[in-house]
DRENDRENSE-724867 format. One record per residue: x, y, z of N, C-alpha, C in turn; residue in one letter. Coordinates in steps of 0.001 Angstrom, whole numbers, padded with zeros to 6 digits, always signed. Example, Ala and Ser with C-alpha at 12.3 -4.5 7.8 and 13.67 -1.06 7.14 Angstrom:
REM DRENDRENSE-724867
+013190-005690+007800+012300-004500+007800+013200-003300+007800a
+012850-002250+007080+013670-001060+007140+012900+000030+007870s
This chain:
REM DRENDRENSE-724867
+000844-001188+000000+000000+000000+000000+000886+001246+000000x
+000371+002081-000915+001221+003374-000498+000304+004506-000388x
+000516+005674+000499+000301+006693+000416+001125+008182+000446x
+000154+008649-000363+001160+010309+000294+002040+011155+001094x
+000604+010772+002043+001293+011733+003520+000204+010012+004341x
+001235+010002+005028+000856+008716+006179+000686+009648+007884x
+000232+009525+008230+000189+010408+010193+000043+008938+010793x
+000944+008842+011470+000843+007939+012622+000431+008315+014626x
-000728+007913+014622-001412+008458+015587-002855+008629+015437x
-003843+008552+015948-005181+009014+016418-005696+009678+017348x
-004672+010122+017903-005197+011340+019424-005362+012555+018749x
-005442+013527+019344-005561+015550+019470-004559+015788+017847x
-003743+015377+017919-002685+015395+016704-003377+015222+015481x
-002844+013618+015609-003458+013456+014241-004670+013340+013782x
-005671+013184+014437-006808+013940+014153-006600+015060+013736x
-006263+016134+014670-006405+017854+014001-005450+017698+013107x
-004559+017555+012553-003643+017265+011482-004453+016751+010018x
-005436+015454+010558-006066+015075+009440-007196+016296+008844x
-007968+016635+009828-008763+017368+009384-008483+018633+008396x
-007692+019217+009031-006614+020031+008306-006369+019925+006895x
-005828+018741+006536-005891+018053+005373-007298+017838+004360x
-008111+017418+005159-009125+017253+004611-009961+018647+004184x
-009720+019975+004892-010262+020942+005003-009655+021815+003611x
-008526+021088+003127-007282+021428+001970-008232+020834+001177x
-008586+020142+000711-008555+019187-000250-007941+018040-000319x
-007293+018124+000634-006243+016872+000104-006741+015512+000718x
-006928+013742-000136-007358+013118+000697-006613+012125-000048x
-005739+012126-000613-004417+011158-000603-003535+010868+000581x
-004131+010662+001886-003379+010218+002584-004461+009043+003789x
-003539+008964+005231-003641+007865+005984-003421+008363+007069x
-004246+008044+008029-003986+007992+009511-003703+006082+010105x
-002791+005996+010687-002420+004841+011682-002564+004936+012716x
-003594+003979+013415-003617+004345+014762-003381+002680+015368x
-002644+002207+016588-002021+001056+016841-003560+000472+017827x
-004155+001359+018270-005707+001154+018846-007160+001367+018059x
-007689+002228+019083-009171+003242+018395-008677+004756+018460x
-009322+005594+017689-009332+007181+017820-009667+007466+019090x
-008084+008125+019688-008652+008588+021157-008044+007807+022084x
-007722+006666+021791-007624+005749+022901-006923+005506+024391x
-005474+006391+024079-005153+007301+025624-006164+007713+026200x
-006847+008687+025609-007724+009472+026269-008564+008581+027560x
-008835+007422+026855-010026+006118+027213-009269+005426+028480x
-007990+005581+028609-006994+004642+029241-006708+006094+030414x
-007048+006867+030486-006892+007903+031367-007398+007047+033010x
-007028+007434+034172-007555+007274+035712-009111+007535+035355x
-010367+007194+035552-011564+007599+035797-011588+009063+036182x
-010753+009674+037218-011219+010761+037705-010187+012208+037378x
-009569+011589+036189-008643+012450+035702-009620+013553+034749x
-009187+014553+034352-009599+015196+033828-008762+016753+033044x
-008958+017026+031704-008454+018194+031338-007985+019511+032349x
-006822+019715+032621-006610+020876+033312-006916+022507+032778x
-006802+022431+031179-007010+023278+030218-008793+023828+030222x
-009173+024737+030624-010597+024797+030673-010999+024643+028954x
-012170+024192+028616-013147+024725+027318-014392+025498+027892x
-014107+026891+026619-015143+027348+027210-014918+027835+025391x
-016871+027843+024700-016762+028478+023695-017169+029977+023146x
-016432+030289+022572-016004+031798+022581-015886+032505+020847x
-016233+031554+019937-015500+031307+018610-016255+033311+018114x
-017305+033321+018432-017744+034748+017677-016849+035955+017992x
-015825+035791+018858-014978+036914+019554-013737+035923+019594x
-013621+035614+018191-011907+034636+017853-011379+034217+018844x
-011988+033658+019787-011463+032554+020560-011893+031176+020737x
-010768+030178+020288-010938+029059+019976-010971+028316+021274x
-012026+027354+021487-011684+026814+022653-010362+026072+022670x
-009755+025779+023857-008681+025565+024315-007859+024248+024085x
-009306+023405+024082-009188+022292+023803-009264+021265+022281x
-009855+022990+021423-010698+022228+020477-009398+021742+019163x
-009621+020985+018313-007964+020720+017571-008446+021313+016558x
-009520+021805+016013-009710+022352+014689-011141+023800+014650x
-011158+024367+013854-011875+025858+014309-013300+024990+014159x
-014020+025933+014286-015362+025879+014436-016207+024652+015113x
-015070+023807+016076-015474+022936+016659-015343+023514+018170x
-015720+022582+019203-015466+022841+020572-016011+021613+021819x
-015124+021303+022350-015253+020186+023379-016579+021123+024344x
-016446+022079+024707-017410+022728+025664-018779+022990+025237x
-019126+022891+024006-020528+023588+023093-020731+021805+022879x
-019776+020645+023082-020315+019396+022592-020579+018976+023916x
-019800+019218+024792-020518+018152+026148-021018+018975+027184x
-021112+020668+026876-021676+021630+028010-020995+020880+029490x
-019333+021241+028979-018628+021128+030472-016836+021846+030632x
-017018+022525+031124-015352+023274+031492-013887+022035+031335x
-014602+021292+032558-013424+020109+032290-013518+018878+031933x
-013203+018380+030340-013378+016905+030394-012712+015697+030788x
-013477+015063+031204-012677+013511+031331-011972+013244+030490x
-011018+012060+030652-010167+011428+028974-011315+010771+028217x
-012279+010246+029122-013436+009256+028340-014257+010315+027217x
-014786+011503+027783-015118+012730+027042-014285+013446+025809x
-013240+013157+026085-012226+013730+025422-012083+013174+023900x
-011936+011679+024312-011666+010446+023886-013099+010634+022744x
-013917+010477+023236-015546+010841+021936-015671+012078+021716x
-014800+013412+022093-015066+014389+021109-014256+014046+019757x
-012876+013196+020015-012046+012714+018609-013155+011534+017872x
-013436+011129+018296-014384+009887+017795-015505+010710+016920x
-016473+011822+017530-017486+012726+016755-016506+012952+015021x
-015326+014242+015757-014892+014635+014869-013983+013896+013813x
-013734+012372+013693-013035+011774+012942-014380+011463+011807x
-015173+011053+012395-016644+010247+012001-017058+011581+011244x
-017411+012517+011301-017673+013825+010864-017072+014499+009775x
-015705+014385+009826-014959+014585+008819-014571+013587+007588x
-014858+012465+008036-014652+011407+007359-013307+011037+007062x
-012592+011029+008266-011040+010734+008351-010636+009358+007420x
-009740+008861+006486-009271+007541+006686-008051+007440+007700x
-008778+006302+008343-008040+005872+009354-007942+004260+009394x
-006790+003766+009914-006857+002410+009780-006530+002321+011470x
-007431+001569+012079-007654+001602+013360-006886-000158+014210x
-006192-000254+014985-006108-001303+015250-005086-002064+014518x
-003259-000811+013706-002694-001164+013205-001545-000659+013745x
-001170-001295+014546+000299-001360+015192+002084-001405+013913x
+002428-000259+014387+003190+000053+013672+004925-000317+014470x
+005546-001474+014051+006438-002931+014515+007814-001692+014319x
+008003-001313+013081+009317-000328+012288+008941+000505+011506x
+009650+001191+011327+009632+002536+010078+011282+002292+009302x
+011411+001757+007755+012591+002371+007279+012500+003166+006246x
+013630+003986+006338+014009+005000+005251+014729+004438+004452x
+014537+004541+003218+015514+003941+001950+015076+005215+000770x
+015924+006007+000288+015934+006418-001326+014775+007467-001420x
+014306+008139-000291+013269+009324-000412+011946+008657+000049x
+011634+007375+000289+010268+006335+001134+010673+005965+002035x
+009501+006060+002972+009471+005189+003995+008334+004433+004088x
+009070+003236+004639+008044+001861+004667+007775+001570+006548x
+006479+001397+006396+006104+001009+007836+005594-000378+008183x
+006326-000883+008907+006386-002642+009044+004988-002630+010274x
+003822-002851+009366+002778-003133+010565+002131-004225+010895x
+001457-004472+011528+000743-005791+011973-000462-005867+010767x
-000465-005056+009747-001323-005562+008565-000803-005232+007507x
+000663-005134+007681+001118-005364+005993+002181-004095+006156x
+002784-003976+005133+003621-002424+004669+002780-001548+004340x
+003305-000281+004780+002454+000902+003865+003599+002081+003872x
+003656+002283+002567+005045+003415+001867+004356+005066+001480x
+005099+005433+001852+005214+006740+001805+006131+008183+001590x
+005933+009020+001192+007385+010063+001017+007194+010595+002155x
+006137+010972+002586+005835+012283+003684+004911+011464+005082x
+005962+011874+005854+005805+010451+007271+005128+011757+008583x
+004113+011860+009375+003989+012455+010218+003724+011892+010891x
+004608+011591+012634+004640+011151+013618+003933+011761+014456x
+002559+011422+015222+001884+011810+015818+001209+011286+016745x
+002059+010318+018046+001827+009289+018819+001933+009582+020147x
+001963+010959+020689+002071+011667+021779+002944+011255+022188x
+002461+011184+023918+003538+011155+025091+002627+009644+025896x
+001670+009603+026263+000659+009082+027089+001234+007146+027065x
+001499+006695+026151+001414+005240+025754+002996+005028+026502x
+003701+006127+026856+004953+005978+026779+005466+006543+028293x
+005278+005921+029272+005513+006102+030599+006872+006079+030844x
+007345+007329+031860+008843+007650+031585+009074+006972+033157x
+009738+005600+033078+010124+004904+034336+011495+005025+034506x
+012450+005204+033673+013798+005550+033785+014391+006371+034580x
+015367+006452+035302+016073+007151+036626+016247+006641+037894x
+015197+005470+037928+014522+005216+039064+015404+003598+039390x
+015963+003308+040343+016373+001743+040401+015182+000605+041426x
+014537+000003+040321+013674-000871+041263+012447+000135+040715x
+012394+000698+039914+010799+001446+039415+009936+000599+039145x
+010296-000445+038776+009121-001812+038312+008280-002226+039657x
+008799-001637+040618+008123-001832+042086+007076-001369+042182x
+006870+000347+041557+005905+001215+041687+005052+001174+040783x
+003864+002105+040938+002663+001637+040120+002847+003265+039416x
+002819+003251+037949+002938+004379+037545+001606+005158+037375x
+001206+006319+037559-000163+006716+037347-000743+006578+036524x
-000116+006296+034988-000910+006057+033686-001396+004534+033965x
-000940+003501+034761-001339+002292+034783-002980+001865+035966x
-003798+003583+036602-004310+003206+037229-005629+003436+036966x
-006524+002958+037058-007869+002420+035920-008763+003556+037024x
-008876+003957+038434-009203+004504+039142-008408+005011+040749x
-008585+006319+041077-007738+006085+042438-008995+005674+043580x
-010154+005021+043211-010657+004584+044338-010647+003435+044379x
-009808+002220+043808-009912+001164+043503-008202+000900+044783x
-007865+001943+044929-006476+001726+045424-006544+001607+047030x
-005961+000410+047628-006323-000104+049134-005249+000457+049604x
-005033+000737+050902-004179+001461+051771-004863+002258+052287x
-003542+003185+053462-004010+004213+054506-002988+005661+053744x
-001964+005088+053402-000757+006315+053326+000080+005870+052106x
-000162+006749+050829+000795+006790+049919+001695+007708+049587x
+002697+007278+048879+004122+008085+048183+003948+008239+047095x
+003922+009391+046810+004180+010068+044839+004888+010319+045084x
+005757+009524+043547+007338+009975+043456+006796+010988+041972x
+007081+012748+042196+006680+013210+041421+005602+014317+041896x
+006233+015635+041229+004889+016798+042226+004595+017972+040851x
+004677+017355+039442+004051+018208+038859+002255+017842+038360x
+001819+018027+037572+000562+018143+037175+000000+016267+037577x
+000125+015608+036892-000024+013968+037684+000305+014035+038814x
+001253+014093+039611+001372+013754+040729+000531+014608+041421x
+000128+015844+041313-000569+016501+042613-001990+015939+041840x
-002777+015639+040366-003653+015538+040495-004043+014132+041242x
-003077+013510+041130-003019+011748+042099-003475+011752+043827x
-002538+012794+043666-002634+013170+045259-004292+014131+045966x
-004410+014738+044972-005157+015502+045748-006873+014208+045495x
-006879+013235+044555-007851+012468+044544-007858+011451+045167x
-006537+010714+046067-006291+009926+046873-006668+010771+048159x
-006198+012124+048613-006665+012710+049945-008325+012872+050456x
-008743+013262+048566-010319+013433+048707-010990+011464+049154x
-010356+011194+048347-010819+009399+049086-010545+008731+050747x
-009952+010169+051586-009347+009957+053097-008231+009454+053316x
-007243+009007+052094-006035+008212+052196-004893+009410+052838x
-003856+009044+053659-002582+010075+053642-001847+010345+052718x
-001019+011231+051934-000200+011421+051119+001091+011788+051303x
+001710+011525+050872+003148+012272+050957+003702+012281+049458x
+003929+013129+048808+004701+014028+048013+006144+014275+047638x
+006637+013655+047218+008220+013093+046869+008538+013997+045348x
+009045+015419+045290+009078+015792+044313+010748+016612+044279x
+011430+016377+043018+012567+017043+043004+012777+018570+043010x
+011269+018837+042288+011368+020507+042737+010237+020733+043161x
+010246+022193+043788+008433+022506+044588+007948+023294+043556x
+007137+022791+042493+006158+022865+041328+005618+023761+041986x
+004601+023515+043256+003416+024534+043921+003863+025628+044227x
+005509+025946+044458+006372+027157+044685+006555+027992+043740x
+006521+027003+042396+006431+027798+040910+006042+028656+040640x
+006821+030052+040481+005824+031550+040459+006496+031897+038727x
+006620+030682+037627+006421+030869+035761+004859+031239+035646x
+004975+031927+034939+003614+032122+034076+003413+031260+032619x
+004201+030843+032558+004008+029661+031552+003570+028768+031988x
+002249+028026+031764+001485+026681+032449+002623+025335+032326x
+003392+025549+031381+003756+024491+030948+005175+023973+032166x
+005454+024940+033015+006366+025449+033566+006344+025546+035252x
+004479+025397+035380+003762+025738+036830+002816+024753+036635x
+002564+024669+038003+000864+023675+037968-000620+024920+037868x
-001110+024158+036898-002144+025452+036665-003161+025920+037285x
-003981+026801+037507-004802+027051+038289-005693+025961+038809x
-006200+025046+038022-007490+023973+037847-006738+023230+039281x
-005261+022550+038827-004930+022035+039748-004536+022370+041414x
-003974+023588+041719-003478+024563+042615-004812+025195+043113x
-005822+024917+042976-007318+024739+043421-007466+023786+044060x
-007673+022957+043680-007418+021734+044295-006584+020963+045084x
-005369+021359+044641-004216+021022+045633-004447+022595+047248x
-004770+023346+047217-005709+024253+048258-006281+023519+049412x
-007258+022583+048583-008299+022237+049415-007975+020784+050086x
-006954+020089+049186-006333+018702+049720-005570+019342+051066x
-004898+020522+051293-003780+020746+052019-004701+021539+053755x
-005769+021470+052943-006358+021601+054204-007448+020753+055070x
-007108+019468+054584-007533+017981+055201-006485+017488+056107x
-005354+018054+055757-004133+017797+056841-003612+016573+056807x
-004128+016249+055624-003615+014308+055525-002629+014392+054170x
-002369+015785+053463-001159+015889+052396+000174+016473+053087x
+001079+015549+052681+002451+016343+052832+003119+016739+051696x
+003398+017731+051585+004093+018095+050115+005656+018135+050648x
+006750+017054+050070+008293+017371+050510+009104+017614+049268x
+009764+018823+049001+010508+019360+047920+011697+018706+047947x
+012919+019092+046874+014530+018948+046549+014172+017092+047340x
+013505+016296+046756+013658+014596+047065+013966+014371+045775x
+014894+013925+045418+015516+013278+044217+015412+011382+044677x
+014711+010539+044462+014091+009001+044562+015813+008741+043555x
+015917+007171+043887+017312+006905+043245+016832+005563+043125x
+015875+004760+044377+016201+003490+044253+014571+003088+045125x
+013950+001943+044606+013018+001535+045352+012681+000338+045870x
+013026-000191+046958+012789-001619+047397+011950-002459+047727x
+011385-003528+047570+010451-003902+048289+011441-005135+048967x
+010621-004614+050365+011532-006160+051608+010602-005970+052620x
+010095-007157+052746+009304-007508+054061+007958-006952+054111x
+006867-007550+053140+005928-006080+052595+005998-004632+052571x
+006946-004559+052639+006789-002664+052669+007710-002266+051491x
+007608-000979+051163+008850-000388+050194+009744+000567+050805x
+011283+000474+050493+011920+001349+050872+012038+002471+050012x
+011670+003544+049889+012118+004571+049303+013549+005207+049523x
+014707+005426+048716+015736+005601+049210+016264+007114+047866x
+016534+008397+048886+016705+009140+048198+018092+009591+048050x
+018938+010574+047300+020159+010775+046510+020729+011685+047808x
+020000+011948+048858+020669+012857+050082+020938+011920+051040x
+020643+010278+051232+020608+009430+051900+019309+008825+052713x
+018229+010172+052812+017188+009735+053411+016068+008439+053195x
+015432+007529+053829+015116+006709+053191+013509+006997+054058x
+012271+006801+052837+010983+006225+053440+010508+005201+053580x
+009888+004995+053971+009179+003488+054179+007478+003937+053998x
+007168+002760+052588+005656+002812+052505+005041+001287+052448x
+003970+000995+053324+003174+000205+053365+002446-000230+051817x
+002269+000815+051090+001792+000937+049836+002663+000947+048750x
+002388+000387+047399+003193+000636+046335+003208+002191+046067x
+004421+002945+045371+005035+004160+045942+004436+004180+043948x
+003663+005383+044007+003209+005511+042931+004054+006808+041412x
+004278+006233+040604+005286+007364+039749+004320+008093+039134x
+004824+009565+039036+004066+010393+038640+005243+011233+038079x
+006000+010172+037196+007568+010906+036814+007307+010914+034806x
+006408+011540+034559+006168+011668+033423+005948+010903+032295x
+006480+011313+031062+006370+010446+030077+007245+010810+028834x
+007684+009699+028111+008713+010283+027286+007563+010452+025686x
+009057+010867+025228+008286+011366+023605+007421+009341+022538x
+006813+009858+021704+006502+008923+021724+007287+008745+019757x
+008336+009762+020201+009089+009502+019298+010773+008487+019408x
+010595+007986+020511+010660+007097+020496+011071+005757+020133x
+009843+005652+019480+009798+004794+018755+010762+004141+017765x
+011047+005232+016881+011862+005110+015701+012590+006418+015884x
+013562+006216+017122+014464+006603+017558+015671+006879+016615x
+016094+005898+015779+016919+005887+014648+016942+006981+013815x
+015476+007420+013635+015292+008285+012407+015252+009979+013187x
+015719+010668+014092+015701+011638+014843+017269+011661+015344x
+017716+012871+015181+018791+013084+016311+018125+014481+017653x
+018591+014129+018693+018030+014130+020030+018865+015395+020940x
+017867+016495+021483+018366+017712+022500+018938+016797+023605x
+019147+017577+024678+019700+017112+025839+018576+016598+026307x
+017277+017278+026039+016493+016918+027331+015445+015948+026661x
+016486+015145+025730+015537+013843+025040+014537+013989+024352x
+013787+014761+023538+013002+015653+022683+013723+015514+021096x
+013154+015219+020294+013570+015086+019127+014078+016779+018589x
+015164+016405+017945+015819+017962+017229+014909+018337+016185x
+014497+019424+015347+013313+019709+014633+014068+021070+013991x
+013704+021049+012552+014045+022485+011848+012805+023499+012308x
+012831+024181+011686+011648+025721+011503+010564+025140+011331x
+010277+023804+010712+009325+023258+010017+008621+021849+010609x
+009493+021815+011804+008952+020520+012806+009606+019645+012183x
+010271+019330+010939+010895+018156+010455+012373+017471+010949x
+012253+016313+011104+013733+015818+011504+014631+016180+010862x
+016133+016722+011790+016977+017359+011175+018164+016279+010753x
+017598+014803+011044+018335+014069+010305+018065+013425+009351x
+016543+012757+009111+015773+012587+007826+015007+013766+007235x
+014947+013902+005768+014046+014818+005421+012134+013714+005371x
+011252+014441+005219+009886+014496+005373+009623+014247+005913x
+010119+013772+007217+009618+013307+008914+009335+014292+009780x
+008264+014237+009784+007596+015520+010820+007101+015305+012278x
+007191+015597+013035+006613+015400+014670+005269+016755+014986x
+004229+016085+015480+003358+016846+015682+002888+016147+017087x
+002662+017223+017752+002146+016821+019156+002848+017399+020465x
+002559+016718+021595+003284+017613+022704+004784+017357+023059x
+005507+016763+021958+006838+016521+022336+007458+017400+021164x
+006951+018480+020486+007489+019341+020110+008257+020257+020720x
+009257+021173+020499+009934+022244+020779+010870+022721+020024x
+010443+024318+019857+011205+024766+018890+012467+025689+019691x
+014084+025413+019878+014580+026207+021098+013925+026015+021980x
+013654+027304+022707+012718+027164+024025+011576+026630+024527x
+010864+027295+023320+009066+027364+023270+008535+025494+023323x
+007645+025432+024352+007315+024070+024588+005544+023874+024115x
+005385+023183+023545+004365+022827+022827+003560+022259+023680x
+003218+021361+024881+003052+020573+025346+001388+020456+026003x
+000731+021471+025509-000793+021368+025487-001260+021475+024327x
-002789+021061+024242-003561+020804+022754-003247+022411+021815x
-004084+023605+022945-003991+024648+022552-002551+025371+021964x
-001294+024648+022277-000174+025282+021893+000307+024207+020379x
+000114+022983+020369+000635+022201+019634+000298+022436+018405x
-001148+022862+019062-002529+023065+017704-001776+023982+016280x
-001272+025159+016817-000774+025891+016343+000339+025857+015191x
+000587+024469+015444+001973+024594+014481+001266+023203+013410x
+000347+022877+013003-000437+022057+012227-000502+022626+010690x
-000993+024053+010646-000982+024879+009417+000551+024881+009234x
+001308+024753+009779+003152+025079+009379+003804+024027+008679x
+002901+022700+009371+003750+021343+008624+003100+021149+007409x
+001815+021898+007786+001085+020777+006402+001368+021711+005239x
+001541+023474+005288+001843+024205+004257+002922+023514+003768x
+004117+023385+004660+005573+022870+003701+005800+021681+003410x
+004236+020826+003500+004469+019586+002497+003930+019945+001962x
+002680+020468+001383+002061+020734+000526+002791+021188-000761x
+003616+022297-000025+004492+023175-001140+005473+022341-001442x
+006499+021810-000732+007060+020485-000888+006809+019270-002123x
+005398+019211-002198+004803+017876-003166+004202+018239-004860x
+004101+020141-004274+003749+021210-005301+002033+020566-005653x
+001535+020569-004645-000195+020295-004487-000932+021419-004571x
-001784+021638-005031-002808+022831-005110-003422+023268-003835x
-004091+024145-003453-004739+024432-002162-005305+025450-001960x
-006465+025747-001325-007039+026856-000787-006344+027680+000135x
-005299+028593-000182-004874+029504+001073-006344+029948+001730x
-007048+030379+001610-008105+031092+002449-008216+029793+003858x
-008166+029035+003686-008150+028091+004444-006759+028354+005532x
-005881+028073+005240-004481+028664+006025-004902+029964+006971x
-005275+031145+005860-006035+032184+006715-006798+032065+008174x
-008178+030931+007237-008931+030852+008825-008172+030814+009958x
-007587+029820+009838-006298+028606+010930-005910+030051+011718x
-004911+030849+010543-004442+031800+011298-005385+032995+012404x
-006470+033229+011398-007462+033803+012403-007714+033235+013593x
-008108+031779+013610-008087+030820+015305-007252+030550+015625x
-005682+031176+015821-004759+030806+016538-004004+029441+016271x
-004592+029240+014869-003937+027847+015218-002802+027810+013707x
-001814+028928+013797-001200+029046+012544+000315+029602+013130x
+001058+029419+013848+002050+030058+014651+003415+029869+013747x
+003600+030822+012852+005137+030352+012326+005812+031951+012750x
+005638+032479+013712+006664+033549+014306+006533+033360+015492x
+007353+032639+016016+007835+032422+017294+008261+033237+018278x
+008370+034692+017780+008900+036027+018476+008211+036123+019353x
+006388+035656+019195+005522+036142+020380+005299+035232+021234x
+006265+033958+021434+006085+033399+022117+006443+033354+023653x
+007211+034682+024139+007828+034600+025309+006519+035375+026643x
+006714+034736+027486+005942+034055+028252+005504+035068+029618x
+004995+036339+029340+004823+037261+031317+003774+037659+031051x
+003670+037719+033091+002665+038422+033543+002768+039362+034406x
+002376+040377+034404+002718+041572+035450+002065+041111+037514x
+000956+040481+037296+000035+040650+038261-000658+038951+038458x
């Protein structure tokens, strides 16, 4: 099989990526998704939920926050500020079905090679070749357990189906940004104790960049956990090693201090790129993030593009729907122009009118006075 432009992924990405496409004209291409559309979303904690409010606003050019493409909106579809992943998860499902995405659902993608200007993708239903490859597999599938000695001990937060399903009196998050305090503050609301194992004090965070601080939604909430008196928040804990001996776990940190939990010591230590994958085809920043030209493309293969929250261009961190969104009109113009395809600029326009067209990065730096 071959196609055009191939997107690997079905979340916020490649969905809004496809649509995009489709909104072009263009329908020589493929979405791969290794599940269903959405399906992180579906695999979320029960009581997790969007930190990013939706609220719709579109007649006074504001796009909801959440939404991946204009004239749509998670908040005008489920009349709610914050969604669940399950919510989340069927606003991509509406809008794939709606647009009439092709998608091949339930096709696990084994390799990717580059040979002679194609790439071939070794999947669980065959090859499918392509010139123009967009990687769009998030962060979520890809739990960052590394650093940790004996991490296979702990239960990572992406692995927990609910926090009321979880038995004990007193748990350990290793980890105090956005997961870990939302872990915590839904284990305190369930009467459990907490303690808070984080290398830096996130809640101390006075960035105005969300991406940088825990955001309001959460720091609300983490408020009201801290005044049940059953959260401990402990800063500068760098975790090194985790034991289990004699039912209990030792927590053992890089200053020498060691805890002891009755409970499996839960990670809330992020997630890596879900690029990943085909590691081969990327050369890599310090802080493990794929390297990317002006154009999101790998600066070691040409037509390999990354879309999603493991973008960064220099500084600027991509790492919510509303910021990622933005750089969708950038990849798909310079394949387009790239393949020398026809197209509706007025379309590009809209994008740019809803914020979701960012190729000057100048305005991206980040204050607040107050």
């Amino acid at each position: 099989m071959e196609e055009k432009i191939v997107i690997v992924g079905a979340g916020p990405a490649g969905i809004g990526f496809g649509i995009l496409l489709k909104k072009l004209g263009i329908d020589d291409f493929l979405i791969v998704e290794k599940d269903i559309v959405g399906s992180t979303f579906f695999n979320w904690p029960k009581e997790m939920k969007l930190i990013t409010p939706s609220f719709t606003g579109h007649g006074f050019g504001l796009l909801d926050l959440n939404s991946i493409a204009p004239d749509t909106s998670p908040a005008y579809t489920f009349q709610k500020e914050h969604l669940s992943g399950e919510e989340y998860g069927e606003y991509l499902e509406i809008l794939a079905e709606f647009f009439e995405l092709p998608i091949s659902e339930n096709t696990l993608v084994k390799n990717v090679v580059y040979k002679e200007g194609t790439y071939t993708l070794l999947t669980s239903k065959g090859e499918i070749n392509t010139s123009q490859l967009v990687w769009a597999t998030g962060e979520y599938s890809f739990p960052n357990k590394n650093g940790i000695k004996g991490s296979h001990y702990a239960l990572h937060n992406s692995e927990v189906e609910s926090w009321n399903e979880l038995k004990g009196e007193h748990f350990f998050i290793i980890g105090g940004f956005e997961s870990g305090i939302d872990a915590a503050t839904h284990l305190v609301h369930n009467g459990k104790r907490v303690t808070v194992l984080a290398k830096k004090e996130w809640w101390n965070s006075e960035a105005a960049d969300p991406s940088l601080a825990l955001s309001p939604f959460t720091l609300d909430r983490l408020h009201q956990a801290k005044k049940s008196n059953r959260l401990t928040l402990q800063g500068n804990c760098e975790v090194t090693e985790i034991i289990a001996e004699n039912d209990e776990y030792k927590i053992l940190l890089a200053d020498g201090r060691t805890f002891f939990s009755k409970t499996k010591p839960i990670l809330a230590t992020g997630f890596q790129s879900g690029a990943t994958q085909i590691e081969h085809l990327f050369d890599w920043r310090e802080d493990r993030l794929p390297l990317l030209n002006g154009y999101d493309e790998s600066v070691k293969q040409p037509n390999l593009y990354l879309i999603g929250p493991s973008v960064r261009q220099k500084e600027v961190i991509f790492c919510f729907m509303y910021k990622f969104r933005q750089r969708f009109a950038v990849v798909a113009k310079h394949i387009l122009d790239k393949l020398d395809l026809p197209y509706n600029n007025e379309i590009f326009e809209h994008y740019r009118q809803n914020q979701m067209y960012l190729d000057d990065l100048s305005c991206c730096e980040v204050k607040c006075e107050c």
